[in-house]
C-alpha positions in Angstrom: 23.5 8.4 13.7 26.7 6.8 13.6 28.3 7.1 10.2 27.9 7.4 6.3 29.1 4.8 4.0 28.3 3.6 0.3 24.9 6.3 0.5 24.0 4.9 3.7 23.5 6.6 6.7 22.8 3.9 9.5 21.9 3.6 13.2 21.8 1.0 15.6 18.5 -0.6 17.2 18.7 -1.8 20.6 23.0 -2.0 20.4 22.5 -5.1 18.3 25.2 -5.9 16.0 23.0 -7.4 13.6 20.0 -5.8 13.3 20.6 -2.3 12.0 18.2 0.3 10.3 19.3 2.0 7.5 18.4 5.5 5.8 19.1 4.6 2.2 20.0 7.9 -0.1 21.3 8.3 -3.7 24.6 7.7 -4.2 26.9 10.8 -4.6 24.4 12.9 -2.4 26.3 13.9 0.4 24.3 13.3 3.4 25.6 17.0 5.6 23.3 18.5 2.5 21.0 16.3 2.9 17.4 18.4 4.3 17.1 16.4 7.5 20.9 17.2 7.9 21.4 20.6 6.6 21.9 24.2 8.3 20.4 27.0 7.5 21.7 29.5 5.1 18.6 31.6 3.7 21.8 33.3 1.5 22.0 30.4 -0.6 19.2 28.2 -0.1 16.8 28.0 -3.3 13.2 28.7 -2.2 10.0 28.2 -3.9 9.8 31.4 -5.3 13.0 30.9 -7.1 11.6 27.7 -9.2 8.4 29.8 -10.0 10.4 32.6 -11.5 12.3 29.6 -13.6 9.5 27.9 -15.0 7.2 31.1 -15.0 4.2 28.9 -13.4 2.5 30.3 -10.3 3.4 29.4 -6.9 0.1 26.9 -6.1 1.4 24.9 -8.9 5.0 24.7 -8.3 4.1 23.5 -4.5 1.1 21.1 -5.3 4.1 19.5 -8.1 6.5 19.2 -5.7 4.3 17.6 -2.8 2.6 15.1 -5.6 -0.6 16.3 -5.9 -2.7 14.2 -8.1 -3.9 17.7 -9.7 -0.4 18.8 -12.1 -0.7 16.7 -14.7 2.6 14.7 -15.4 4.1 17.0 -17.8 3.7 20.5 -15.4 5.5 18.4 -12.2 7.9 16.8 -14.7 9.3 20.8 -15.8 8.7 21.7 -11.8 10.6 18.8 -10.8 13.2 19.7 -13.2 14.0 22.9 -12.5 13.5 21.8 -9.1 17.2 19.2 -9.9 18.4 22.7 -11.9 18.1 24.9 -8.6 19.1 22.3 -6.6 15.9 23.1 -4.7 16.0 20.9 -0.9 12.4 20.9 0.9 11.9 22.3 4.3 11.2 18.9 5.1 10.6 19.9 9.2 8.0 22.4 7.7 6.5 20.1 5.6 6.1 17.2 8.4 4.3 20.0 10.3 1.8 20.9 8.0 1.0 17.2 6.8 1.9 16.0 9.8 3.8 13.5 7.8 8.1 12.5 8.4 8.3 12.4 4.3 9.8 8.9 4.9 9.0 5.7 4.4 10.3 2.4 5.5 11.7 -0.9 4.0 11.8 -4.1 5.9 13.7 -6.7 4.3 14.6 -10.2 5.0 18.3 -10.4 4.1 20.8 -8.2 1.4 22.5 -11.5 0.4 20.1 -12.2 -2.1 20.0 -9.3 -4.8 16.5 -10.1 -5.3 15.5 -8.6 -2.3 18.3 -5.5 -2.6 16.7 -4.9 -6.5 13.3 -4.3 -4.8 15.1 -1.9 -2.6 16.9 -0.1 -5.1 14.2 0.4 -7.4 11.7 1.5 -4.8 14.1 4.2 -3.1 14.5 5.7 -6.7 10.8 6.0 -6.7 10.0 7.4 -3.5 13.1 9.8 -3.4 11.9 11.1 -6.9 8.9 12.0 -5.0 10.1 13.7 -2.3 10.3 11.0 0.4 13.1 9.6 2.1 13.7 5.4 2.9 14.9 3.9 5.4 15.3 0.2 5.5 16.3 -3.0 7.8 17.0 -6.3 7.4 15.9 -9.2 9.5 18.3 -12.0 8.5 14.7 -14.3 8.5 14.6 -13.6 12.2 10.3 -12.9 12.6 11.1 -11.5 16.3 13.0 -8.8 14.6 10.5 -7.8 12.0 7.9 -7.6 14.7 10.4 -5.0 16.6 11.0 -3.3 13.6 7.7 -2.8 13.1 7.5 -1.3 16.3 10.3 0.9 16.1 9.0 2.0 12.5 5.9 3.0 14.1 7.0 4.6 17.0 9.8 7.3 14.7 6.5 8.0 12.7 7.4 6.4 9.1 4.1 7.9 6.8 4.7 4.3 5.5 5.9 0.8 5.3 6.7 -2.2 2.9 7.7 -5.2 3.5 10.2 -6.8 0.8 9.3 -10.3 2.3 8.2 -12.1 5.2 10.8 -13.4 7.5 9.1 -16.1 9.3 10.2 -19.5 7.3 9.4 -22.0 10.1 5.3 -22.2 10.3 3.5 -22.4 6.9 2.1 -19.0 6.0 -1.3 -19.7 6.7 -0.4 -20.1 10.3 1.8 -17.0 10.4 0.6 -13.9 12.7 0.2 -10.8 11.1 -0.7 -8.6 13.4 2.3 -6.6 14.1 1.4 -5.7 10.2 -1.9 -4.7 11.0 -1.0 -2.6 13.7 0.2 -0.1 11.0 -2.8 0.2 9.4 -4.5 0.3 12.2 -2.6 3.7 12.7 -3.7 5.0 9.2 -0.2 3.7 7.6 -0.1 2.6 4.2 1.4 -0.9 4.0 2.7 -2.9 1.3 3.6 -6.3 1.4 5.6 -7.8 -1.4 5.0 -11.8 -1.7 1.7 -14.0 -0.8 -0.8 -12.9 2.2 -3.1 -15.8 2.8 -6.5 -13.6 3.4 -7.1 -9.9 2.8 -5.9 -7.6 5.7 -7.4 -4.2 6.3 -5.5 -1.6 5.1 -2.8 -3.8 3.4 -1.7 -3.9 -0.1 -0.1 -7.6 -1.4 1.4 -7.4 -4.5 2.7 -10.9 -5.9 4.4 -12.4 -8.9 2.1 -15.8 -11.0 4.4 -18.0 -9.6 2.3 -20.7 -10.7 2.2 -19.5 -14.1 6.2 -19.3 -14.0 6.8 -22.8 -12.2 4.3 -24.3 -14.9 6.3 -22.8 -18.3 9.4 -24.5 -16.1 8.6 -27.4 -15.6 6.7 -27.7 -19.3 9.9 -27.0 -21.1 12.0 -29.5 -19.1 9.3 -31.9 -19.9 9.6 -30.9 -23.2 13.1 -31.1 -23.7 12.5 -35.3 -22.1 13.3 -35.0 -19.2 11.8 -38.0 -16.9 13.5 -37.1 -13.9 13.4 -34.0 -12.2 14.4 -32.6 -9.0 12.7 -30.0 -6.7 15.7 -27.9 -5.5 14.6 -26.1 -2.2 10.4 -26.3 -4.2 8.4 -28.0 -1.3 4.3 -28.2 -1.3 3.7 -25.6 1.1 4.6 -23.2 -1.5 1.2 -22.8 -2.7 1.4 -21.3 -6.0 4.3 -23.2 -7.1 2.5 -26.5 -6.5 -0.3 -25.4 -8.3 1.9 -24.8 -11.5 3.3 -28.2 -11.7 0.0 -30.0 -10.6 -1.2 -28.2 -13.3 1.6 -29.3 -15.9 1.4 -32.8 -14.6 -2.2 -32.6 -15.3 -1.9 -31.7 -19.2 1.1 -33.9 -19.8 -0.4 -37.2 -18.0 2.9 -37.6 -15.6 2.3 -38.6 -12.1 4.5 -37.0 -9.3 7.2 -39.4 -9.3 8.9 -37.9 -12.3 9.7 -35.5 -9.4 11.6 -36.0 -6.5 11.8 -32.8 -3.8 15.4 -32.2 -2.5 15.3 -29.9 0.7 17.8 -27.4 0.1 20.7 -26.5 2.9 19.6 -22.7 2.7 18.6 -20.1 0.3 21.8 -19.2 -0.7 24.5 -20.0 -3.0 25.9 -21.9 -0.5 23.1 -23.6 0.8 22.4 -24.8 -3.2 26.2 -25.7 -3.1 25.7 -28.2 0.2 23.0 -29.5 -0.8 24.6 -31.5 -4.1 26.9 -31.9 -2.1 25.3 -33.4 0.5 23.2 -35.5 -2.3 26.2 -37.1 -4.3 27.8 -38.2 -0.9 25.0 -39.8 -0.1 22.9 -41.3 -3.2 25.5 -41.1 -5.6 25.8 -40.0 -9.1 23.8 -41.9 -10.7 21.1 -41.2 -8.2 21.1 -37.4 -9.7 18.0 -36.3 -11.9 19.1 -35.1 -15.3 17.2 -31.2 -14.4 17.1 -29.5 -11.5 13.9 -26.9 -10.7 15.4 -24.5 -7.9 14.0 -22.3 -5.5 15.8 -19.2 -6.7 18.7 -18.2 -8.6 20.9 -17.8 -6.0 20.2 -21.5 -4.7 20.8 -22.9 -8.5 24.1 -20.9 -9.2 25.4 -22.5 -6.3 24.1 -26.3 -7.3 25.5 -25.3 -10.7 29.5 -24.5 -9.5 29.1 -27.8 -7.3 27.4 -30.1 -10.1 30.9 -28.1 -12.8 33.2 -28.8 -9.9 32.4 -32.7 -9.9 32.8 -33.1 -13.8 28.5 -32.7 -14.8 28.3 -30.5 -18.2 25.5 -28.2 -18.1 23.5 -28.6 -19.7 24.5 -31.3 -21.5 24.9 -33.9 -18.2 22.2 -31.7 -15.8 19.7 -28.8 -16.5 19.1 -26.3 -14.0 16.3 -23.4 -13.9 16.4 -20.6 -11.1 13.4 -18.3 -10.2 14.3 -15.0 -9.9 16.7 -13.4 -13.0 18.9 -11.7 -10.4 20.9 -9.6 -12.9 24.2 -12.0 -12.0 22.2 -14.8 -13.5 22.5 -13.5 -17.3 26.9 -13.6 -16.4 27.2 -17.0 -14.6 28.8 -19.3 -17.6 26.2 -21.2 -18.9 24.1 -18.3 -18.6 21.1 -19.3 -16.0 17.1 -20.1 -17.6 15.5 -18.5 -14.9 11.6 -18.0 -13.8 11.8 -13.7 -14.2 10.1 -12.3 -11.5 11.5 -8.6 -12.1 12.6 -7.9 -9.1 13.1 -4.2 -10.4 9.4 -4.1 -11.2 8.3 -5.1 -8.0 9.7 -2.7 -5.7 8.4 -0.3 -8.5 5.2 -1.2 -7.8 5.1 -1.3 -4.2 6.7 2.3 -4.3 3.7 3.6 -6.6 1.0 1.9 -4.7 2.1 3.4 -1.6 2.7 6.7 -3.0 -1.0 6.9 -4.7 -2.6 6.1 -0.8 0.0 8.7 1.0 -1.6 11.5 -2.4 -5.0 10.3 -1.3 -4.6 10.0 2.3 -5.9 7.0 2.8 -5.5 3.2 3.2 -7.0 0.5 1.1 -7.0 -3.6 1.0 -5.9 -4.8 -2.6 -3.9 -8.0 -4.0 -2.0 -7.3 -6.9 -0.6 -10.2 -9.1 2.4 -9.0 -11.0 3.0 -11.6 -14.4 6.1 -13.6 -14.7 8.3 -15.0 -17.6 10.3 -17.6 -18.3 14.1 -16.4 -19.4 15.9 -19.6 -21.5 19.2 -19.4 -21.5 21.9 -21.8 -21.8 21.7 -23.7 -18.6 18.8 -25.8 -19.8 18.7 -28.6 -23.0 17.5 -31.9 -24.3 18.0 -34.6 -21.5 20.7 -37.1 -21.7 20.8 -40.2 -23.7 
């Protein structure tokens, strides 16, 4: 362990500089009272008993509440729970790892921080799990698919209970193509695994949960068609994103427009800064007049970044350009115009992929299942009527 900072206690992998695994506690909980970090003092230390004598329920109940047993009904581990925050009650988690055979901890791979839409999933699932009794410890990638397959490994071999995966980091072979068998080699090991985002065919053992991205991209695209637009540009949107494609193949469809109403701009990089260079990038070379009057982009991040490059030129949005971002990062409601965004609740997600892995570590068991999550398109101010 080398240090504590922001609720983080973090440890390096291999020496690297960049690839570091995190464990990821509440804020304000000091980390030398943390249970993995904490002496003994049988003095002080509140025991089981203790919460039983609070809440005057007997002792099988107040244990089955506090290890998640699908038996307490919500309300009884709600009041045990409680008293449990009361007491400041701490688990024996070495104990408890010994009869269960389980670490109470799960992991989080991620494939970058930058983007809050991956750091939302994380927050909201650590608030889950941690409220349950497990710990979470996370890494990032930075899109590097070597490292998630040695995470993976290194996961595995410190004895996690369980993974998720906040996204795939391998952006350079289309996702059919993509090798998932450092994935499978956790359930393979009687690991729950999560994935959120698209897994082209079930996997044993693995979970996918996924937001209608076709349903969002189609509501998109319909209101900039709507609004009369003619000439719209895919910011960073390319074919091999399956669902996408399939929502505006299927708004082309009902509104009888072919595909060159659309023209696909490659973006730089998912980033503010990639969506920044790439207008850049297109004014230098095709001009302004050149420019579509909306822009469709991959995600908020990408779109905030066109958007300060298209004010910085002179375009009024969204009187000169619209723009739409997927994602409703919570900075996209305070950029000025507010961003119209493709919500895919980032918040909700991780949610989800906490619960889900939860329910299989109460059950003890793995299962295959594809979750679609539903989407929702946020209008704000950065879209409008097309130009004259």
């Amino acid at each position: 362990m080398i240090g504590e900072r922001n609720g983080l206690v973090s440890c390096k992998i291999k020496n690297s500089a960049r690839l570091c695994c995190f464990l990821y506690v509440p804020f304000g909980v000091k980390t030398e009272k943390h249970p993995m970090n904490q002496k003994s003092s049988p003095s002080k230390k509140t025991r089981i008993v203790d919460i039983v004598k609070h809440t005057g329920l007997s002792v099988g109940t107040v244990s089955m509440a506090l290890n998640g047993n699908p038996v307490v009904n919500a309300r009884t581990r709600e009041r045990v729970l409680k008293a449990a925050k009361e007491l400041n009650f701490r688990p024996n988690l070495q104990a408890q790892s010994f009869r269960l055979q389980r670490t109470k901890r799960a992991a989080m791979i991620l494939p970058e921080l930058e983007n809050t839409f991956y750091s939302e999933k994380l927050s909201r699932a650590r608030e889950v799990l941690w409220a349950n009794g497990y710990e979470l410890a996370f890494a990032c990638t930075e899109w590097n698919p070597e490292a998630e397959v040695h995470l993976c490994e290194y996961f595995l071999d410190h004895q996690v209970d369980a993974i998720i995966f906040s996204g795939l980091s391998d952006r350079s072979v289309d996702i059919e193509d993509r090798s998932f068998e450092h994935i499978e080699m956790f359930s393979a090991a009687g690991k729950p695994v999560c994935v959120m985002g698209f897994v082209p065919r079930q996997l044993p053992g693995v979970v996918s949960i996924r937001p209608k991205m076709e349903d969002g991209i189609y509501q998109a695209l319909k209101l900039l068609f709507d609004f009369g637009h003619r000439r719209i540009g895919l910011l960073g949107v390319k074919t091999t994103h399956r669902f996408r494609w399939q929502g505006i193949e299927r708004v082309l469809r009902e509104k009888g427009f072919s595909e060159d109403t659309l023209l696909e701009i490659p973006e730089q990089d998912q980033n503010m800064r990639g969506g920044s260079e790439t207008v850049e990038r297109f004014l230098s070379e095709q001009g302004r007049e050149a420019l579509p009057t909306a822009l469709l982009a991959l995600n908020d991040n990408v779109a905030i970044g066109a958007m300060s490059s298209l004010q910085h030129h002179g375009f009024r949005i969204p009187q000169d350009i619209s723009i739409i971002g997927c994602d409703n990062i919570s900075f996209s409601a305070y950029v000025v115009p507010s961003l119209t965004t493709v919500s895919q609740n980032p918040s909700l997600l991780g949610e989800a992929a906490a619960e889900i892995t939860l329910q299989q570590l109460r059950q003890g068991e793995c299962f295959s299942r594809t979750i679609t999550e539903p989407v929702e398109l946020i209008i704000r101010e950065s879209t409008g009527p097309a130009p004259r």
